[in-house]
N, C-alpha and C positions, 0 to 999 in steps of 0.2 A: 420081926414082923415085917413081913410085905408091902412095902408102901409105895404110891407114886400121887406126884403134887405139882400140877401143872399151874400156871402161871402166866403172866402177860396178853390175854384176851384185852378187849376192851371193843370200844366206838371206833371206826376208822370212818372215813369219807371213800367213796370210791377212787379208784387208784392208791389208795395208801398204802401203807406197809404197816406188819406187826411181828414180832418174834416173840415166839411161843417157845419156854422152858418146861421142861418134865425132869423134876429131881428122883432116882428110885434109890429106894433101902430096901435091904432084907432078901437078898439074892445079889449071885456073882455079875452083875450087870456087865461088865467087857464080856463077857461068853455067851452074850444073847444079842439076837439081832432085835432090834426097835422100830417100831411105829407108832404113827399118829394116827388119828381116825377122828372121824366127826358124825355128828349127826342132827340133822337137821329137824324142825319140827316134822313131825306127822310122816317123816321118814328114815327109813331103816339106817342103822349105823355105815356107815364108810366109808372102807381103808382108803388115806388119802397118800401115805408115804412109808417107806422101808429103808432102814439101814443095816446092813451086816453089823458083826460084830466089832467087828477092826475097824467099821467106819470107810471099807473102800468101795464099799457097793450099794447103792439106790434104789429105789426106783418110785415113779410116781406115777398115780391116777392120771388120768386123759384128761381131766377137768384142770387141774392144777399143773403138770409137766410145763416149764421155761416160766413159772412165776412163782413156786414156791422150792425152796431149798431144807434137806433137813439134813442134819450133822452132829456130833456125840462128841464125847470129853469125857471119855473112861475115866480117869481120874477123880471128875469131879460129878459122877454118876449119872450125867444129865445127861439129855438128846433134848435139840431144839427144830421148831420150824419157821426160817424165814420166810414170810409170805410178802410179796410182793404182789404190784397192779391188781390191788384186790378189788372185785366183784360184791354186785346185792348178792348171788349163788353163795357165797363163799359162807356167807352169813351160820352159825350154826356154835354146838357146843365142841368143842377140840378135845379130845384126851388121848392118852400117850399109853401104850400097853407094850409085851414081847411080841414080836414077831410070828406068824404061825398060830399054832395051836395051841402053845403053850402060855397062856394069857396068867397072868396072875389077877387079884381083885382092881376095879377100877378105882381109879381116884377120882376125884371131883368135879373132874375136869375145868374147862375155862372158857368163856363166852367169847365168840368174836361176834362182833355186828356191822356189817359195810352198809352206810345206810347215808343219805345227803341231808 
């Protein structure tokens, strides 16, 4: 079964930092590339970050580029996103899906709140 379970949201104070886990089962996870994506109240979902498969290629949203990092551990099936100098913007729910088109079901995702 198809599964993804994200993890590590919470409360931050502005500038803070948080790192966000996404565990996936139920597909060959090293042979798909990964992203993050958020969605904010009363706005549409979006993509904030991209990893290849191998973990050698990136890329991220205009909003987030030089304060958030995301990075995988094929072995241990997970893609995370370190979020640095975090923002009120930032504020929203985070979930982690395939790259592309190829989406499998979402998980539950995980709250972040950058809030004083």
């Amino acid at each position: 079964q198809v599964q993804l379970v994200e993890s590590g949201g919470g409360l931050v104070q502005p500038g803070g930092s948080l790192r966000l886990s996404c565990v996936a089962s139920g597909f060959p996870f090293s042979t798909y590339g990964m992203a993050w994506y958020r969605q904010a109240p009363g706005k549409e979902r979006e993509l904030v970050a991209t990893i290849t498969s191998g973990g050698y290629y990136t890329n991220y949203a205009d909003s987030v580029k030089g304060r958030f990092t995301i990075s995988r551990e094929n072995a241990k099936k997970t893609v995370y996103l370190q979020m640095n100098s975090l923002k009120p913007e930032d504020t929203a729910g985070y979930s982690c899906n395939r790259a592309g088109a190829e989406r499998v079901p979402w998980g539950q995702g995980t709250q972040v709140t950058v809030s004083s």
